[in-house]
N, C-alpha and C positions, 0 to 999 in steps of 0.2 A: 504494500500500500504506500504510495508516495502522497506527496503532501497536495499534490489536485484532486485526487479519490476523496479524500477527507473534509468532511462538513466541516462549517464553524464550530460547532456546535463541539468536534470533537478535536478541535486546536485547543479551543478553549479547557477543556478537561486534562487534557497532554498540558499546558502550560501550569495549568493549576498543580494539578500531580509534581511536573516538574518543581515548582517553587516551594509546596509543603515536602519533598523529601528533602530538597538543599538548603530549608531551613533544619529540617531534622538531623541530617549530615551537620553542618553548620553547630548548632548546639549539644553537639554528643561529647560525652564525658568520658572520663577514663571509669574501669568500676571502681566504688568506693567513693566516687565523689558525690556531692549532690547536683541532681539535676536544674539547669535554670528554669525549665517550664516545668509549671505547676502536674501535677498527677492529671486534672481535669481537664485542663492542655492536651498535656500528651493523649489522654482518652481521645478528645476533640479531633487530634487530627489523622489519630488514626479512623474515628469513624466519618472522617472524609474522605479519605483515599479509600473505605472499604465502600464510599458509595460512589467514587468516580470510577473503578472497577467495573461497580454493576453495572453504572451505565454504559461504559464502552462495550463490555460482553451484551448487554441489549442491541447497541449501534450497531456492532458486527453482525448478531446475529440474523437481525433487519434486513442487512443486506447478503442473508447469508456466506460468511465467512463467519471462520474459526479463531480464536485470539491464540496467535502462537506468536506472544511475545514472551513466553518462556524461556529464559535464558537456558540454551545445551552445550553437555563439554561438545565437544569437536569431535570425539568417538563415539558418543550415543546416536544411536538410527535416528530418523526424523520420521513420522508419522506416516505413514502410505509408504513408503520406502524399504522396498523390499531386498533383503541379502540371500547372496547365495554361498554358500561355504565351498570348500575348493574340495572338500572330500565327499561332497555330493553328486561331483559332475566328473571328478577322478578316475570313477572306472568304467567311465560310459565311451560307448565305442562309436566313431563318427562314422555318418551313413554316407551307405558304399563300401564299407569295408567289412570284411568278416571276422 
């Protein structure tokens, strides 16, 4: 999805997201210290990013697509993406030949 597919609607939710995690990054402490935002805070902004979530998994869905902004290592398969192991195809005999 590049940035002309995409409503205002869901710029706006991506910039929001963006700016409460890099506050959240931004205010993180070492453990043992105390935190600058209040407990209520923190609540706060976590139940705003669990509802800019839902709404993007709506937006996608809408248009059906799937949200695969899951971060993957670089060795895990991707979804629909099929393997073939090398000792499955190992003792298969190419046609034409006996």
């Amino acid at each position: 999805m590049n940035e002309q597919t995409i409503s205002k609607e869901e710029r706006i939710l991506r910039a929001v997201k963006f700016t409460l995690t890099s506050v959240i990054k931004d205010t993180a402490t070492t453990p043992g210290l105390k935190h600058p935002l209040s407990d209520k805070t923190i609540e706060d902004l976590r139940h705003c990013l669990v509802l800019i979530s839902e709404r993007e998994r709506e937006l996608l869905a809408d248009r059906g697509e799937a949200m695969a902004m899951r971060p993957r290592f670089v060795d895990e398969p991707t979804p629909g993406h099929a393997e073939v192991s090398l000792s499955s195809i190992k003792g298969r005999k190419k046609k034409g030949t006996s």
